[in-house]
TORLO-637324 format. One record per residue (C-alpha): residue number from 0; x, y, z. Coordinates in Angstrom, 3 decimals, always signed. Layout:
+-----+----------+----------+----------+
! num !     east !    north !       up !
+-----+----------+----------+----------+
! NUM !        X !        Y !        Z !
...
+-----+----------+----------+----------+
END
This chain:
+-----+----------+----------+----------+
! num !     east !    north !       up !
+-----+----------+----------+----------+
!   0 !   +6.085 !   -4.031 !  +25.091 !
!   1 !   +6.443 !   -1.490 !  +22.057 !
!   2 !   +4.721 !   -2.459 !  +18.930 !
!   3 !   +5.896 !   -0.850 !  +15.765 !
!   4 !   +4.322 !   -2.023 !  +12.523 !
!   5 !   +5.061 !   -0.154 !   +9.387 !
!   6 !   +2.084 !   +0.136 !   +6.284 !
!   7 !   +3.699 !   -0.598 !   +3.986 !
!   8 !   +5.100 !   -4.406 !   +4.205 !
!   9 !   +1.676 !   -4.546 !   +6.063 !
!  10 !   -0.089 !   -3.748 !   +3.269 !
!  11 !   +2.070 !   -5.413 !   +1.036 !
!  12 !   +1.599 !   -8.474 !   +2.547 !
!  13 !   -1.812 !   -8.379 !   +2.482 !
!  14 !   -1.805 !   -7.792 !   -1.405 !
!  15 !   +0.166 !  -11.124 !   -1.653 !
!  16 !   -2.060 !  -12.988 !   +0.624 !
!  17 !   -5.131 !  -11.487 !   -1.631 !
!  18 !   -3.209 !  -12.387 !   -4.983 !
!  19 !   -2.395 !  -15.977 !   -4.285 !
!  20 !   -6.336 !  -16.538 !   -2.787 !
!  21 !   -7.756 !  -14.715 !   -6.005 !
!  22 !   -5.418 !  -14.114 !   -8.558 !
!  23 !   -7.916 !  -11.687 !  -10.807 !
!  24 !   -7.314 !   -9.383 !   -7.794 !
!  25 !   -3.834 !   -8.858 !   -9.608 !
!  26 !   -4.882 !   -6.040 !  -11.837 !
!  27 !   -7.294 !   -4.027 !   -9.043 !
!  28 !   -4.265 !   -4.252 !   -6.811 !
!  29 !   -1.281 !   -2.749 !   -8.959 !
!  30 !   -3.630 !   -0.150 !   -9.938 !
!  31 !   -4.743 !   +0.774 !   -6.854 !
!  32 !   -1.161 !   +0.919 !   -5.624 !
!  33 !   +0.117 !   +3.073 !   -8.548 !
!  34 !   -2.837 !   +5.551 !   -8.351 !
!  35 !   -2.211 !   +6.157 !   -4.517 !
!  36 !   +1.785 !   +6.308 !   -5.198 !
!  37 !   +1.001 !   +8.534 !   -8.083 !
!  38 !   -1.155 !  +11.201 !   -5.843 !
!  39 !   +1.029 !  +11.179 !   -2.816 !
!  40 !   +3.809 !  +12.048 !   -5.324 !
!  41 !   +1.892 !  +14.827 !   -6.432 !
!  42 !   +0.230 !  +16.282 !   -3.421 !
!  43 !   +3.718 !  +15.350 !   -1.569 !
!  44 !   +3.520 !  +13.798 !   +2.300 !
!  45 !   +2.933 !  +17.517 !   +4.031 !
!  46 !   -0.289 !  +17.431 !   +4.593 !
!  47 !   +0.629 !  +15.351 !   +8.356 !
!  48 !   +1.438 !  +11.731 !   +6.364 !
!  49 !   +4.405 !   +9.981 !   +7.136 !
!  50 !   +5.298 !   +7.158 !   +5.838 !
!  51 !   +8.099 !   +5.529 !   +5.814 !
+-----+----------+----------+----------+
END
């Protein structure tokens, strides 16, 4: 059996999950998100990430 699992609906579901337990999360979360969008922007994905 091959198990493929993607981050990011992984991690996305997780940040719903941790929203609907504790909704103050909210703010932490989207923040979080944007800075690490915001850097691999930057620094690009060539430094051996891949995500897709």
């Amino acid at each position: 059996m091959n198990l493929n699992i993607s981050i990011g609906p992984l991690v996305s579901l997780i940040a719903g999950i941790l929203i609907l337990v504790v909704p103050r999360l909210l703010n932490y979360i989207v923040a979080i998100y944007l800075i690490i969008i915001g850097l691999l922007g930057l620094f690009g994905t060539g430094g051996g990430f891949h995500f897709r």
